[in-house]
C-alpha positions as CSV (number, residue, x, y, z in Angstrom):
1,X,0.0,0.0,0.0
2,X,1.1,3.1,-0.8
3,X,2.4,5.6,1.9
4,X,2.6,8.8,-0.3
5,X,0.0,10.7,-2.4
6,X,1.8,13.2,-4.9
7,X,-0.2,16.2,-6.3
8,X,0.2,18.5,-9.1
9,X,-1.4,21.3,-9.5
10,X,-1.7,22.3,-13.3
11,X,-2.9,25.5,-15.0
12,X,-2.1,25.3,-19.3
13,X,1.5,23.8,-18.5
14,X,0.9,20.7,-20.7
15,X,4.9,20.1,-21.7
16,X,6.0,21.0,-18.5
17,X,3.1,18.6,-16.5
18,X,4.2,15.8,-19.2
19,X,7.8,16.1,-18.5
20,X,7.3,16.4,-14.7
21,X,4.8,13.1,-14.7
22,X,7.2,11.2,-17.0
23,X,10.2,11.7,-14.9
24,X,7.8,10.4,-11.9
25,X,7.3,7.5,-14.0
26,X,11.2,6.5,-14.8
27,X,11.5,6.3,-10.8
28,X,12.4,3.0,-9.6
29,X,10.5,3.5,-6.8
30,X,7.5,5.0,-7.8
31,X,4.7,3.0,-5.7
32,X,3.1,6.5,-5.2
33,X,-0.3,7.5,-5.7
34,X,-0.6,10.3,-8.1
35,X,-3.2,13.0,-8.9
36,X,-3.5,15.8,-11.0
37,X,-5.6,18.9,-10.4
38,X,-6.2,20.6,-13.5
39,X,-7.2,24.3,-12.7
40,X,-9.3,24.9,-16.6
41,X,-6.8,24.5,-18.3
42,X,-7.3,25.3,-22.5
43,X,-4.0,23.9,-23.9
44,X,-5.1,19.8,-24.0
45,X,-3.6,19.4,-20.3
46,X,-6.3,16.8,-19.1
47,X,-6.5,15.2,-22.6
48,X,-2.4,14.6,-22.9
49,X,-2.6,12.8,-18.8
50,X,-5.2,10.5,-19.8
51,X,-3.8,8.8,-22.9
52,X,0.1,9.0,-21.8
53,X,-0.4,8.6,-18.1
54,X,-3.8,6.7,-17.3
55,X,-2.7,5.6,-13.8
56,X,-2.9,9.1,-12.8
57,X,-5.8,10.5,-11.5
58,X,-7.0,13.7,-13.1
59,X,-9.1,16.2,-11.0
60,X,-10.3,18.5,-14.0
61,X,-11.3,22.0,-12.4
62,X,-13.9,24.0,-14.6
63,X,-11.8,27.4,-13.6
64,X,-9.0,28.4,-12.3
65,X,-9.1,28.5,-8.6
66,X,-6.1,29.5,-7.4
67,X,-2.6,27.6,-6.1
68,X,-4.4,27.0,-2.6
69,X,-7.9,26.3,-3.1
70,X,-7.1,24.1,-6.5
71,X,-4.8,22.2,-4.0
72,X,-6.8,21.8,-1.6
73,X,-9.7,20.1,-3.7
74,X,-6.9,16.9,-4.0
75,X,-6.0,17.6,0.0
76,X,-9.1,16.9,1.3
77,X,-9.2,13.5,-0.2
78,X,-5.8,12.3,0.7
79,X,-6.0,8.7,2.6
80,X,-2.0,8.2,2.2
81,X,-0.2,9.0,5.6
82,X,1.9,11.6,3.5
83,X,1.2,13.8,0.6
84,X,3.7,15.5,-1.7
85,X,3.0,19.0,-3.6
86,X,4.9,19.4,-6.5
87,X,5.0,22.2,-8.9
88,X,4.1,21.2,-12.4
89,X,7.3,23.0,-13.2
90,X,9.5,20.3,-11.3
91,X,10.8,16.9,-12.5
92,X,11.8,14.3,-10.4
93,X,15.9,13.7,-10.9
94,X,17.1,10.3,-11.8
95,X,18.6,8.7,-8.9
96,X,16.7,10.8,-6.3
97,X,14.4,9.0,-4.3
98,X,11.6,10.7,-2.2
99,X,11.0,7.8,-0.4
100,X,14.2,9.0,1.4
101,X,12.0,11.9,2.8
102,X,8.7,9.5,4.0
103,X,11.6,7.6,5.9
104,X,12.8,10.3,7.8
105,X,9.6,11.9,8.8
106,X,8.9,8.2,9.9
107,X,11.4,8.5,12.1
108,X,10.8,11.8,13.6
109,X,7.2,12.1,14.5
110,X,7.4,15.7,15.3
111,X,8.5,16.7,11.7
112,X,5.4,17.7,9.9
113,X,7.1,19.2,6.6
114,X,9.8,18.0,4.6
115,X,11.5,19.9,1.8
116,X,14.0,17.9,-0.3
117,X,16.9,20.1,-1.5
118,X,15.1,22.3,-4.8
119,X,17.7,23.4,-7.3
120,X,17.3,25.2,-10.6
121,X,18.6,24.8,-14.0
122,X,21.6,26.6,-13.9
123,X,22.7,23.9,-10.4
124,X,21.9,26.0,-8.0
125,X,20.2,26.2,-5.2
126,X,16.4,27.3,-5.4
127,X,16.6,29.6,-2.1
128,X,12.7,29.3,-1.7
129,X,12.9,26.1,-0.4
130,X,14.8,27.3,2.6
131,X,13.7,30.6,4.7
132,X,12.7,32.2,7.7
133,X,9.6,33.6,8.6
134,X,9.4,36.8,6.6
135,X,9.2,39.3,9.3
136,X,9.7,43.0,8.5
137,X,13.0,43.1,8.9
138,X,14.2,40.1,6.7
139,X,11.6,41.3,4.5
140,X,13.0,44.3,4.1
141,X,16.7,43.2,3.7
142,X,15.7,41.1,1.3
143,X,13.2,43.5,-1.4
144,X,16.1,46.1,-0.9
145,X,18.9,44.0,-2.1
146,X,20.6,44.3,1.1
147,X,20.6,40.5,1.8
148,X,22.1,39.8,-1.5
149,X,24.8,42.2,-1.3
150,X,26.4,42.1,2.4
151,X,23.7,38.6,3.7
152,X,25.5,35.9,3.1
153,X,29.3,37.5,4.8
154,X,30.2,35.4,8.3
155,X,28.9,37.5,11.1
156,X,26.5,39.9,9.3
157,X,24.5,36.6,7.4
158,X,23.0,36.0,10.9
159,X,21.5,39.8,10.9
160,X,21.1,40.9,7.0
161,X,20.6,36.9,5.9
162,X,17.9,35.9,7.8
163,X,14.7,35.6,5.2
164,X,16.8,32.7,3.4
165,X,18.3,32.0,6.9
166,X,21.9,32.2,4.9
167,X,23.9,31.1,8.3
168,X,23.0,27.7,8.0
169,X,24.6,24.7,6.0
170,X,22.9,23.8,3.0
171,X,24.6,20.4,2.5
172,X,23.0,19.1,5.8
173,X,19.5,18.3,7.5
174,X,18.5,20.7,9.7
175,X,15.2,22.9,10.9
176,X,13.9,25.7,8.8
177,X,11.1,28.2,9.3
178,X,9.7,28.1,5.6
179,X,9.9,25.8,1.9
180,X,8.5,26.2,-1.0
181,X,5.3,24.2,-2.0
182,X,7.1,23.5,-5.4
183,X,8.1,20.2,-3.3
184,X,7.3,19.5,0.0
185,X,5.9,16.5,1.7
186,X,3.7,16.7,4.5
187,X,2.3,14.6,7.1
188,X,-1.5,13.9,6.6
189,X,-1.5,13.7,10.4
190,X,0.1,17.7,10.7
191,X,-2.4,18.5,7.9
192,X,-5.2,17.7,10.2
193,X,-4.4,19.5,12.8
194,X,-3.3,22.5,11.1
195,X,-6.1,22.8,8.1
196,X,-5.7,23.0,4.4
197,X,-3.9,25.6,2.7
198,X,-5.6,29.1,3.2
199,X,-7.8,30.1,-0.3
200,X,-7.6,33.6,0.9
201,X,-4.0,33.3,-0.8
202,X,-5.0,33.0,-4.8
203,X,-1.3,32.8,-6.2
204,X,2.1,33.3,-3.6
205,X,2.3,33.0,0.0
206,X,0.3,30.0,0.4
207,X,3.3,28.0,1.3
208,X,4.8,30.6,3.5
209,X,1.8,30.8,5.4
210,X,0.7,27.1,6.0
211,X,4.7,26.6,7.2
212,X,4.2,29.3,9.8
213,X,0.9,27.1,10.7
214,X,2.4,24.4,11.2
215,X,5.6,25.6,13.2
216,X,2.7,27.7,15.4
217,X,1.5,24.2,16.2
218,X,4.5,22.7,16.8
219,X,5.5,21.2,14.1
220,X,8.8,20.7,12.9
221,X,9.4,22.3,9.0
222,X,12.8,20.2,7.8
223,X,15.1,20.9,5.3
224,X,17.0,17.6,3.7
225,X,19.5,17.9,1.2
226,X,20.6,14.7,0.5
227,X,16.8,14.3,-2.0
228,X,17.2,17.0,-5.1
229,X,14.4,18.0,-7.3
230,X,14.8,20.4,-10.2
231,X,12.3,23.3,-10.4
232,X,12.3,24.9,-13.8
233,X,11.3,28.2,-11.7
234,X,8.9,30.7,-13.5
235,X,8.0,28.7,-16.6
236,X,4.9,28.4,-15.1
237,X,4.5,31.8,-12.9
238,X,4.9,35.6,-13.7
239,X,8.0,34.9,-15.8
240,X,6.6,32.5,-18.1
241,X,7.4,33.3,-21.8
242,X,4.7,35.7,-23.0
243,X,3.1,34.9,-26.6
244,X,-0.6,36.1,-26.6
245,X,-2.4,39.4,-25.2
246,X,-4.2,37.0,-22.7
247,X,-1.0,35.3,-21.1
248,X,0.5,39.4,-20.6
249,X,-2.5,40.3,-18.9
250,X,-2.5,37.0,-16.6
251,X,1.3,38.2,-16.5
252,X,0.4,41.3,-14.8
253,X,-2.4,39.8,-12.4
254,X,0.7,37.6,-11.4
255,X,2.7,40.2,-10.5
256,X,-0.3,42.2,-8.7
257,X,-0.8,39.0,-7.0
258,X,2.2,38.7,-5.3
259,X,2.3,41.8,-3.5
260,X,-1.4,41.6,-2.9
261,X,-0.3,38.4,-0.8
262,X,2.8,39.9,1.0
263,X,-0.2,42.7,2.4
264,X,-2.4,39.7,3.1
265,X,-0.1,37.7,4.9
266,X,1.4,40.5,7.1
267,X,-1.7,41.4,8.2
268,X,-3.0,37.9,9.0
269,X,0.1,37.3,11.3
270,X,1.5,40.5,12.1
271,X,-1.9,42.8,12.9
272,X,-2.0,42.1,16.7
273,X,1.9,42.1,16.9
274,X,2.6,45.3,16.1
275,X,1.3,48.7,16.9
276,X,-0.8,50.1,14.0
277,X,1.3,53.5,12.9
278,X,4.1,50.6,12.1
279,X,1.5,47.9,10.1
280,X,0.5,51.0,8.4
281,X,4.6,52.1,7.4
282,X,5.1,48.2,6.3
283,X,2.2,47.8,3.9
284,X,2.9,51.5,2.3
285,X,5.9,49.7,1.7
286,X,4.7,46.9,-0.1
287,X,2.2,49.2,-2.0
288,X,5.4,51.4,-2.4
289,X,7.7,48.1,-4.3
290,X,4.4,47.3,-5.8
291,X,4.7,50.6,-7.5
292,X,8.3,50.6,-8.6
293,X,8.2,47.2,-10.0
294,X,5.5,48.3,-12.0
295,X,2.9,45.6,-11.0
């Protein structure tokens, strides 16, 4: 019986979702239960799964809902003791086996997210899958360029580093705040208790925020390098190649959409933290960026 459900969420990424469910396929140990959610897609998505892939499941959406509630319609089904998001941008690497990351968790019962080391085309590492909790601060240092410049020097990584928590070791297992939904696997039992993803979130953040769930609950958010996935990162987000009116447009809503999140989740978790005169100076920042970046 299987012990892992994986789930991709797909919205018009038909070569990408084919490469990404093929190099599932060419696993060894692929005993895994796998389900597509198809968010309306128009580009023959659904069709291409059913005649190259008919062992996987295909939840065909009539719209598209959004990163957290179109996952969320496979969550609340999952019977598997873990489940697996992975971004329909991602391929599985020959030789990697996520079964590596079930064991572990099975072995530490307080860990309730795994990440497995994400790393791009070019080799290296996708930094999403390892951060802290976006406070303020490393917020700031971070959308300033601040972190990139002086973050990652010994002594000042542990100040101006901390939103990719740059202080730590990359090349071992160790505790993090925050992953990336691109790939992580979560423990059905952690799901319960912290909820499904939050559908306030309709593209960004959704990942951030259900890590700082879980960690509020007490679970354990783990970072293991020694499984590596590749993430082809924004060939399916705000950075995708642009070739019709339509796809700028959604282009745009992307990039709206991500700042629209950062506002929603710093008021979510930071509203009764801070005093209202600051709340009110962060999120005139975010408007600010928003601005600038022309979004």
């Amino acid at each position: 019986m299987s012990r892992l459900t994986i789930i991709i969420l797909s919205y018009n990424t038909k070569e990408l979702l084919c490469n990404c469910l093929r190099s599932i396929e060419l696993q060894e140990h692929a005993q895994w239960k796998i389900v597509v959610v198809d968010n309306g897609s128009t580009d023959g998505s659904v069709e291409m799964v059913k005649k190259e892939f008919p062992r996987v499941t295909v939840m065909q959406q009539q719209k598209n809902l959004g990163f957290a509630a179109g996952n969320n319609v496979a969550l609340r089904l999952v019977d598997t003791a873990y489940v697996m998001l992975l971004n329909s941008d991602a391929e599985l690497l020959q030789g990697e086996n996520i079964d590596k990351l079930v064991e572990y968790m099975e072995q530490y019962s307080e860990v309730g997210v795994v990440t497995p080391k994400i790393v791009l085309d070019d080799g290296n590492i996708d930094m999403s899958c390892h951060r802290g909790v976006p406070t303020p601060w490393s917020g700031f240092t971070y959308f300033s360029g601040i972190e990139k410049m002086i973050g990652k020097l010994p002594l000042l990584n542990i100040v101006f580093g901390r939103y990719h928590q740059l202080w730590k070791n990359m090349d071992k297992v160790h505790e993090i705040d925050v992953c990336s939904a691109a790939a992580m696997v979560v423990r059905a039992k952690a799901m319960q208790d912290v909820g499904l993803l939050d559908e306030r979130y309709f593209f960004y953040a959704e990942d951030i925020d259900w890590c700082v769930s879980f960690k509020h609950k007490g679970w354990r958010v783990q970072y293991f390098p020694a499984v590596k996935v590749l993430h082809h990162k924004w060939k399916a987000g705000m950075n995708r190649k642009i070739t019709t009116k339509q796809e700028l447009e959604m282009q745009k809503r992307a990039k709206s959409m991500f700042f629209d999140t950062m506002e929603e989740f710093y008021r979510k978790h930071y509203a009764q933290t801070y005093p209202r005169w600051f709340m009110n100076f962060v999120l005139f920042g975010i408007r600010t960026i928003k601005k600038m970046k022309g979004a």
